[in-house]
N, C-alpha and C positions, 0 to 999 in steps of 0.2 A: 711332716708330722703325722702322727698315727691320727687315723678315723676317728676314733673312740675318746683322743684326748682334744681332738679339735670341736667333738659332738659337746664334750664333758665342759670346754670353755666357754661357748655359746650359749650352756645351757646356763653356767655361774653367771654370764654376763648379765643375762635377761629377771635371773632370780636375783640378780643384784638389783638392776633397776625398780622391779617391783616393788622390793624391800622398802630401797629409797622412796619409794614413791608412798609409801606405808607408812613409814616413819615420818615422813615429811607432816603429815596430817593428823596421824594420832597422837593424841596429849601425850605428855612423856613419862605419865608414871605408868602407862598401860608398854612401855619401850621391852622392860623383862621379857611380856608375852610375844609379843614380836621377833626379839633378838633370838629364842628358844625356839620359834616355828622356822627362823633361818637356818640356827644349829641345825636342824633336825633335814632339814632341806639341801644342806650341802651335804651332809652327810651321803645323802638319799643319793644326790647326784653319782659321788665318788664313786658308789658300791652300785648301782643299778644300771648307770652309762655301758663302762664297759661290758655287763652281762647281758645286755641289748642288744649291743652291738655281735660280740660270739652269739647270737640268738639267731641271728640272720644269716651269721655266715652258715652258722650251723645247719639252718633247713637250705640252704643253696647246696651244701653237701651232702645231706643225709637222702637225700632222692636221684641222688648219682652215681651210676658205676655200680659193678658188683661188689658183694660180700669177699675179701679175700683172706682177715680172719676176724673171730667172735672173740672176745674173754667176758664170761656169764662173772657173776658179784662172786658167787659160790667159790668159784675156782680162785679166783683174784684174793678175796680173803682168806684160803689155807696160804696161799704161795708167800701173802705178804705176813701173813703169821709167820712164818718163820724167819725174819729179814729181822734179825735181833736190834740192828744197830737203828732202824727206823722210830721204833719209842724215844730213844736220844733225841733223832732228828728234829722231830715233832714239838718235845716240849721246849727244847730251846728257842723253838721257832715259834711257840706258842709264847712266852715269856714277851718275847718283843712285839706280836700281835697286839698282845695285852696292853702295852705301853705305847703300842703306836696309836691304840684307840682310846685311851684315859686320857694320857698326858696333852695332846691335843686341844681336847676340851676343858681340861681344867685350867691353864694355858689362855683358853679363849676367856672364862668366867676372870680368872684376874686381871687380864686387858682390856677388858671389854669395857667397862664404868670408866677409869683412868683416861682410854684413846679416846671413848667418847666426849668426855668432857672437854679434853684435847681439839676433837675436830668439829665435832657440834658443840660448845657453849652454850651452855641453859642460860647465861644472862645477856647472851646476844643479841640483838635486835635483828636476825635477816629475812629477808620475803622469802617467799617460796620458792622460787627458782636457787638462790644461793644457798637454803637449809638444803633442798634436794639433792644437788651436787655435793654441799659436806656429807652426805650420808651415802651419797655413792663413792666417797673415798674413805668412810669410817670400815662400808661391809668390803671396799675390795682391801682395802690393807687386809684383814680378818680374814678374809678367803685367801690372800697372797700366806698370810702366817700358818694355816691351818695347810696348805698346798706342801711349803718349805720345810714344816714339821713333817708332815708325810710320808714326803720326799727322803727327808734324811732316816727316818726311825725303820720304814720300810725294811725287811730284811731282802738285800742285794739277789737272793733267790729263795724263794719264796716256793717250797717243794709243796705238791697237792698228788695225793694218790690217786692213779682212777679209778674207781671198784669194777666198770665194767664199759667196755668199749665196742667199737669195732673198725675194722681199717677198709676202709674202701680203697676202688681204683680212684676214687675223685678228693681222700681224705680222712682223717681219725677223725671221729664225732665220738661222745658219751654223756653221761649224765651233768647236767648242770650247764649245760647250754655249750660246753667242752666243742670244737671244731676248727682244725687242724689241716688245712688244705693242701691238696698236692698238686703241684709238684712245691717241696719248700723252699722257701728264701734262705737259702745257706748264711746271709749274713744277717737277717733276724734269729735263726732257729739253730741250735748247736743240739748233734745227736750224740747221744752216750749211752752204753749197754755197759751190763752188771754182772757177768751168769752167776756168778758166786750167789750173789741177792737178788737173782732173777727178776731183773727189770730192763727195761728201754727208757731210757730219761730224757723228753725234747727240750728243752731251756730256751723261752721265748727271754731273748735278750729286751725287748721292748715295754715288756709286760712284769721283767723280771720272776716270771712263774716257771716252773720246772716241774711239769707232768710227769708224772711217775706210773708208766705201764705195766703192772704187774704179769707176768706169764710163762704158766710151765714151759712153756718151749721160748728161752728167748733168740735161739739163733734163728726159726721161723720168722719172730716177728721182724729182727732187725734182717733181716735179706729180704723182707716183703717189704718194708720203707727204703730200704736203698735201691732195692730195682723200679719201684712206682715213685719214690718221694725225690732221693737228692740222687747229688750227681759229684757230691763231695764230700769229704772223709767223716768218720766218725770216731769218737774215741772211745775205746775199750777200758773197763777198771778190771 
């Protein structure tokens, strides 16, 4: 299992306990405020784990090996100006963005009252140790639903342009904590070049993201990833 989702489980596990351990204690009409500081928390987890973790790889790479090429934002943004068919890409992909991050949570707001009552009982009679484990099976259903939502609504490649890069002997590094290490995992990483739309595209099967290298020159770029990066095919559009 990936680093990043085993970091991202660990992290759910323990933000679970607390929870419970929160809830267990505080009266239950203060439960709203609480259940809202968790929303907000796994959220937090989701989106910030894995950009932690590219954080790391990223300065492991970015002080190795030489420069072998630059693409400045300037240059990146005429080239991807004219990639007509990328505006399509985008807002379809934005459409399901949109609903993977609403529907989720509203989703969690109409289960949330109903499972609770379900799994904690407000006319229950249990000691502390029994309310604490029901609430450690009320947030992990609620984090298993909010995972499985995710999971499905996620678009299967998830394209991200990168305004401006560079490819070292040790790896792609750029903005947003972006780091792409060489030599790659042919069976996480599938490469694809564009010339028509002048791009190089990595597609991290793991991560479902598909970096988009914008560059005037894309035969440069992609004969400097095939002689430093893999040692197995690429496909051409």
């Amino acid at each position: 299992m990936d680093k990043s989702k085993i970091l991202n489980v660990l992290t759910s596990m323990i933000f679970i306990l607390i929870f419970s351990a929160i809830s267990t204690f505080v009266p239950r009409e203060y439960f709203g405020i609480v259940f809202a500081i968790y929303l907000v928390s796994v959220l937090v987890i989701m989106l910030i784990v894995p950009r932690f973790m590219m954080r790391k790889r990223s300065a492991k790479i970015v002080h190795k090996g030489s420069i072998l090429m630059r693409s400045r934002q300037k240059e990146v943004i005429e080239v991807l100006a004219r990639d007509r068919m990328l505006s399509a890409e985008l807002k379809s992909q934005g459409i399901r963005m949109l609903g993977t991050m609403i529907l989720p949570i509203v989703i969690w707001f109409v289960l949330s009252i109903p499972l609770l009552n379900i799994i904690v009982p407000p006319t229950a009679t249990q000691n502390a140790i029994e309310t604490f484990l029901r609430y450690v099976i009320f947030y992990s259903v609620l984090f298993g639903v909010m995972y499985i939502l995710r999971y499905i609504l996620m678009p299967k490649r998830l394209i991200i342009p990168v305004f401006e890069f560079e490819v070292r002997e040790s790896g792609i590094v750029g903005p947003g904590a972006l780091a792409i290490p060489f030599p790659l995992d042919t069976e996480r990483y599938e490469i694809s070049y564009d010339v028509r739309r002048s791009y190089v595209e990595i597609y991290d099967r793991r991560t479902k993201q598909a970096f988009r290298l914008y560059t005037s020159d894309v035969y440069k770029l992609k004969n400097i990833i095939e002689k430093h990066a893999i040692k197995g095919r690429s496909r051409e559009s």
